[in-house]
N, C-alpha and C positions, 0 to 999 in steps of 0.2 A: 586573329580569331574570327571564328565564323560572326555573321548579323546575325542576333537573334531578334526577329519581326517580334513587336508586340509585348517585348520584354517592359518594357516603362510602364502597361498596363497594369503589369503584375508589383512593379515597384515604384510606385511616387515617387520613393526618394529614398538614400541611401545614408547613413553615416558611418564616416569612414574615420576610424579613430587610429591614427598612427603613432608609431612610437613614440614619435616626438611631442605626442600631445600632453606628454605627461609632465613637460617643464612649462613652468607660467612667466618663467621670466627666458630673456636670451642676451645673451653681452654683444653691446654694440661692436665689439672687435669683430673688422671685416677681414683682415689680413694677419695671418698668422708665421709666424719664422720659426722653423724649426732645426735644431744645430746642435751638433755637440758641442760639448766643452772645451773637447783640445779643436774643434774646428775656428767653433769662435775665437781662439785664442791665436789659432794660426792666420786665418782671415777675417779681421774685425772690420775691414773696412768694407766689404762684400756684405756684410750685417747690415753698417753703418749705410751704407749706399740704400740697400733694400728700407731702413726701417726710415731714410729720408726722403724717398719715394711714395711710400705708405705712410702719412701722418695718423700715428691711432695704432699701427700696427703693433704688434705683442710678439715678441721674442718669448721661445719655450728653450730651454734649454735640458740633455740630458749628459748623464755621466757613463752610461755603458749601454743600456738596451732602450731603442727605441721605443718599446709599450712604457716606460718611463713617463712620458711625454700625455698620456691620456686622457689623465683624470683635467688638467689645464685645456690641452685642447677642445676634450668634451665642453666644457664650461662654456668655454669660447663660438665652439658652433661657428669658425667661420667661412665664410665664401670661398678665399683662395688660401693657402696653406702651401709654403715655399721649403722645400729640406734643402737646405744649406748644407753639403757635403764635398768634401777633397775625394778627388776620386779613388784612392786607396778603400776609401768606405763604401762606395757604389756596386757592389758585390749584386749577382743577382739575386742573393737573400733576401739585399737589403731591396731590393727594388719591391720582392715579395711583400718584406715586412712593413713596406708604406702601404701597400697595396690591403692588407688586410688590417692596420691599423686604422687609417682611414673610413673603412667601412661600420666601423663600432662607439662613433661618435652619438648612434642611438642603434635600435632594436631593427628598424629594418635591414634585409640586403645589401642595399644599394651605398655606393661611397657618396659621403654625407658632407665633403668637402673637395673641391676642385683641387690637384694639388699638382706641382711639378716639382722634382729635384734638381736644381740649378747646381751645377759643378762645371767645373771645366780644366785644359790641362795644367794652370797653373792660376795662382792668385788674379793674376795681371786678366787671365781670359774670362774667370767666373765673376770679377769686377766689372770690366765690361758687357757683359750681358747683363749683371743688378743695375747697373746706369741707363741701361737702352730703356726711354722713354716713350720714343714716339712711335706710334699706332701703324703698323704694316699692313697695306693695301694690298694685296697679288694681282699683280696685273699680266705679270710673267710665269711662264709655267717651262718648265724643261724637263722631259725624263726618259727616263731609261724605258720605262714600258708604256702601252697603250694608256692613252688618258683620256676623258670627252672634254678636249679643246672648242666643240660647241658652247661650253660653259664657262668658258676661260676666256679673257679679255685678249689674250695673245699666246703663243708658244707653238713650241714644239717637241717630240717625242720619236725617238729611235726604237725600232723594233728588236726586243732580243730575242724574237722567235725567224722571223725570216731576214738575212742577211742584206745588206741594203736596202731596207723600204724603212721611210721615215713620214710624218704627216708633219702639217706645218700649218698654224694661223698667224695669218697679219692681223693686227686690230682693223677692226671693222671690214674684215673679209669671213670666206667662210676658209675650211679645214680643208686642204688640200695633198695628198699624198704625192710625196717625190722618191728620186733615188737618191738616196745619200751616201756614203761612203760606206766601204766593208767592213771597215775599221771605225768605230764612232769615235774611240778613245779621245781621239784632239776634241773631236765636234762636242762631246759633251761636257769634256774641261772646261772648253771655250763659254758653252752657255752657263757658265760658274764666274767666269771671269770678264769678258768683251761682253756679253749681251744683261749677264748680271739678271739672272734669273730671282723671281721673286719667291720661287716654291720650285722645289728640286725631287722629284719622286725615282723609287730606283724599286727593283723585285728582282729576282734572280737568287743564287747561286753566293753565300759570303761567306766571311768568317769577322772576327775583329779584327784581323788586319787587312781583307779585301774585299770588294766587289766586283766578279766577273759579270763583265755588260754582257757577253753573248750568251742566251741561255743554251739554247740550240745549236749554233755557229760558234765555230772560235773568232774570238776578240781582245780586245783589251781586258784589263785590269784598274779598276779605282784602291789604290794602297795609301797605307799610313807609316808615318814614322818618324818617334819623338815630336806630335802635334801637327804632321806637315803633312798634306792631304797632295798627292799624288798620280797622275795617270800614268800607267806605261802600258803604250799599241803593243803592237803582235811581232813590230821589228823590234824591240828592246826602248823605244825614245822614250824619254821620261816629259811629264810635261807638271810643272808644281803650280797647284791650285792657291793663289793666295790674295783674298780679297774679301774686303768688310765690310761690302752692304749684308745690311739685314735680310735674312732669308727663312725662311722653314722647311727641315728635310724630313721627307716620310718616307722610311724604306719600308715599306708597307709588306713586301713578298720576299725578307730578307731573311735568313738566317743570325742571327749572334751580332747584328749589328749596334744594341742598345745595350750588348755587353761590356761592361769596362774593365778591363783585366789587366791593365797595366800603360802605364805612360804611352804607351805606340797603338791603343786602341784606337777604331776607326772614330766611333761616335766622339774622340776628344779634339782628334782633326778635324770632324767639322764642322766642331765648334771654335776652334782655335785658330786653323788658318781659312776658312772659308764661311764665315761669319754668321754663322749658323747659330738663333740666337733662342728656337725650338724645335724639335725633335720626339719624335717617336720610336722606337728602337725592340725587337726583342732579343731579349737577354738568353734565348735560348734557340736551338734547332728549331724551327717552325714547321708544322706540316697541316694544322686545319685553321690555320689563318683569320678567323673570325673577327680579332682585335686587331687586324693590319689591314685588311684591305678593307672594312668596312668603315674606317674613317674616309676613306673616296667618296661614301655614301651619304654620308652626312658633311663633308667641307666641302669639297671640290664639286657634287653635283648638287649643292644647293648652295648654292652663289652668296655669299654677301648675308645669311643664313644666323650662323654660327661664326665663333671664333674659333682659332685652329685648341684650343684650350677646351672649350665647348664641344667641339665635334667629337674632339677623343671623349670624353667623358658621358657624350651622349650614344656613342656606340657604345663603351663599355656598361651604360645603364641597360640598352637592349640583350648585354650576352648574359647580364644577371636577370634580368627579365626573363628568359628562355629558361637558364637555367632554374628560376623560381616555378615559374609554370607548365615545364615537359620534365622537369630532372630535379623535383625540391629535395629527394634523399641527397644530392650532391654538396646543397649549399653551402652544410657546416663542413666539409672537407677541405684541408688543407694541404694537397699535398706536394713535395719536395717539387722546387721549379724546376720545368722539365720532364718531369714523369707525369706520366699518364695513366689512370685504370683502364683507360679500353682506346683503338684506334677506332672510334664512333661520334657519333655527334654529341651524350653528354660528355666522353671524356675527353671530347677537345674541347669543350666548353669550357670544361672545368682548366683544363691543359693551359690555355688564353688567358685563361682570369685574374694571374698573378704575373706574366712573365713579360709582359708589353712594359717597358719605361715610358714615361711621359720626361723628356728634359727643357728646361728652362725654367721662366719666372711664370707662373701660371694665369698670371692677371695681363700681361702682357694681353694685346692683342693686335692679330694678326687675322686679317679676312681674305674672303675672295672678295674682288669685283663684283659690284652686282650694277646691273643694267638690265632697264624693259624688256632688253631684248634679249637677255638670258637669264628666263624667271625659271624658278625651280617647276619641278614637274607637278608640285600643290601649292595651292599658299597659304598659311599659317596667320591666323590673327587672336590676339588675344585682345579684351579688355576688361578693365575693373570699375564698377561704381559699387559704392556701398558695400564694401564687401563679399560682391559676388562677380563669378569671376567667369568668362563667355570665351572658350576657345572653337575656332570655330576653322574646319580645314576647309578647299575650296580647290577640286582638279583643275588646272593649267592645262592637260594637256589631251582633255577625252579620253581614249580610251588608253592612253598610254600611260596618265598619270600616276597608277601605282606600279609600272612595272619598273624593273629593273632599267636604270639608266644604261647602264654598261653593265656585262659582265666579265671582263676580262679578270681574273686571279681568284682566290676561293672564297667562297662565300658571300656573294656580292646580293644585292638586294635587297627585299619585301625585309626592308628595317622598320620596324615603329617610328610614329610620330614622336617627335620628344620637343618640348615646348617649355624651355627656363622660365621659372616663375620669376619678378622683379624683385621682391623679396621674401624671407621665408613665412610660413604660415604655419597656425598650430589646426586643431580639429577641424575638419573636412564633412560637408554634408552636401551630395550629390544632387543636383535638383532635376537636371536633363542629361541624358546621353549614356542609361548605363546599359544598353545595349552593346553599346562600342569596348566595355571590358575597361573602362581608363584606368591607368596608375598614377594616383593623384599624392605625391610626398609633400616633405616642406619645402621645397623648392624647384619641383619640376612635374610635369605632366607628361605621360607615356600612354600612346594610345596603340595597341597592337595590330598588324594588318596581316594576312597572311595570302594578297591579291585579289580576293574577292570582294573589296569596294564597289560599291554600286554608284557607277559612276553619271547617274541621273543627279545625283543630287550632295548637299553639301551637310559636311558632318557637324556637328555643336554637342561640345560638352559647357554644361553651365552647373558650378556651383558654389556655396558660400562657403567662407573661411574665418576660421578667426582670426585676429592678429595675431601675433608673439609679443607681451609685453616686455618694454623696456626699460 
């Protein structure tokens, strides 16, 4: 949003009274399990795993329709929120119907709890991912399309637009472009397997059962079938992907790849043979990419930042953000995933807003690398005394700190500030920075940019809060 000079003169101070300010109490449940009945009963020990991991967590349980589940979780108000589903259930209805359950835990827009649906292709795989404990670093990055390996501890990335050119970092060198083969198909098996990539990104050309690497050129094929993640090159070789370091894949510019339609879908191969342990996924045709590529925005080019949990959640707060403030007739529509009212900016706003899965255990975390020497392009600091609360942004990079890092794939860019509050808060009273437009909820702050920061000087929002009693 534009600076408006001089606005603070006009407003001392603001009170911002949000939905949420209207509960005086909040339940200490931070972690919530959501599950049917016949799931639970098919996989209790995928529960059991989850709720021994989470001490305090609260299993919700329903018998047919997910809005079942509501009136508990509203109560609960918590942070992360896991759907516990066999993937028979994972419909992209049902992806829908987390997607706007979620969002009604109070009166605002925005989804009010962190959540992922953790399934996989069979008991044995969705148990192991509820067991996987410990904290993922990315240090490795491998992908199908352009990525800024400036802010990546190591990797490399295949071009699916021009045929042999590849870029490549060693740690602690810089980004180097080579020729690499015509065919990547082995090569990028390979950094799945031998090099054991920590973050696996793909765009192009899919379906649920493939990914064509060459978007432009002909190439290989990434296939699936019955769990078992697969390359076959352009001569017929088949090459099976199978291996269980922990990773996170983001087909970010995919088609139907976070669809699950049956035992031989892609997204279940990779989570089953190629240890894939989260995942972003759309569940439908993709064409204005809002919710895929702009997690790049928020994980990968700001370093060490966010959680890959976090990123998604804080892009998706940005496209209900737009949506709230260029397209509020849109809000309350729900429509069929997939469909769209217009090939334009709100109706792929709208188009984005249900059809992105999030998979995995949502508390899990997984980061980039962060190092001095790849700071984000601002830097973010919050702190609290007393109740009042001083965020304050700060350019890295002169004149280039609010522009677009990269823009390869749709939508990329002039994202809002988004800044997780530590925990949640009730009535909001603005003391400094309401020139900057912020969106201040119970657990997160949104500051909108639209490239005209003035990059003389450094931004501060400051204001008081109340607690949420417990």
């Amino acid at each position: 949003m534009k600076y408006l000079a001089g606005l603070l003169l006009l407003l001392p101070f603001v009170i911002l009274q949000p939905a949420f300010a209207e509960s005086v109490a909040a339940d200490t449940v931070t972690y919530v399990i959501v599950v049917s009945e016949p799931t639970k009963a098919a996989w209790p020990d995928v529960v059991r795993a989850l709720e021994k991991k989470y001490e305090g967590a609260a299993t919700i349980t329903f018998a047919d329709k997910l809005d079942e589940v509501l009136p508990e979780l509203r109560k609960h108000h918590p942070r992360q929120t896991c759907f516990v589903a066999r993937h028979p259930e994972v419909t992209r209805s049902f992806v829908a119907a987390v997607h706007r359950l979620t969002r009604r835990l109070d009166k605002d827009p925005y989804t009010d709890t962190q959540w992922g649906i953790l399934t996989g292709f069979d008991q044995v795989n969705a148990l192991a991912i509820a067991r996987h404990a410990d904290d993922l670093t990315i240090r490795k990055v491998a992908s199908g399309t352009e990525v800024e390996l400036d802010l990546c501890e190591e990797g490399l990335w295949y071009c699916e637009l021009k045929k042999g050119h590849m870029v490549r970092k060693k740690a602690g060198a810089e980004p180097k472009a080579a020729e690499g083969p015509a065919d990547t198909t082995r090569a990028l098996a390979d950094t799945l397997t031998d090099y054991k990539a920590d973050l696996f990104i793909t765009s192009g050309h899919a379906t649920e059962r493939n990914w064509q690497i060459g978007f432009r050129y002909k190439n290989g094929y990434f296939r699936s079938k019955d769990g078992q993640l697969f390359g076959t090159d352009t001569g017929g070789e088949r090459f099976d992907i199978s291996n269980d370091s922990p990773r996170v894949y983001m087909p970010i510019g995919n088609c139907l790849m976070g669809h699950i339609d049956g035992p031989d879908a892609m997204a279940l191969a990779w989570m089953n043979s190629a240890g894939v342990k989260q995942m972003l996924g759309y569940t439908v045709p993709t064409w204005f990419g809002y919710q895929g590529w702009g997690v790049l925005d928020y994980f990968v080019e700001q370093p060490g930042r966010y959680t890959f949990t976090e990123a998604f959640f804080a892009n998706h707060h940005a496209l209900i953000h737009k949506l709230k403030t260029k397209h509020p007739e849109l809000l309350a529509k729900n429509p069929p995933p997939g469909k769209t009212t217009a090939y334009n900016e709100p109706g792929g706003l709208l188009f984005d807003r249900d059809v992105v899965a999030f998979y995995g255990d949502p508390a899990w975390r997984a980061s980039m690398a962060a190092s001095p020497k790849r700071l984000p392009a601002y830097g973010q600091k919050l702190t609290e005394k007393d109740g009042v609360y001083t965020f304050v942004i700060t350019p890295n990079r002169g004149s280039d700190s609010f522009k677009p890092v990269n823009t390869n794939g749709a939508q990329r860019g002039l994202r809002p500030v988004v800044q997780w509050l530590p925990q949640r808060v009730g009535e909001v009273e603005l003391l400094e920075g309401a020139e900057l437009k912020p969106e201040i909820t119970d657990d997160f702050i949104l500051i909108p940019h639209d490239g005209s920061f003035d990059l003389e000087r450094e931004y501060k929002v400051v204001f008081r809060a109340a607690p949420i009693a417990r």
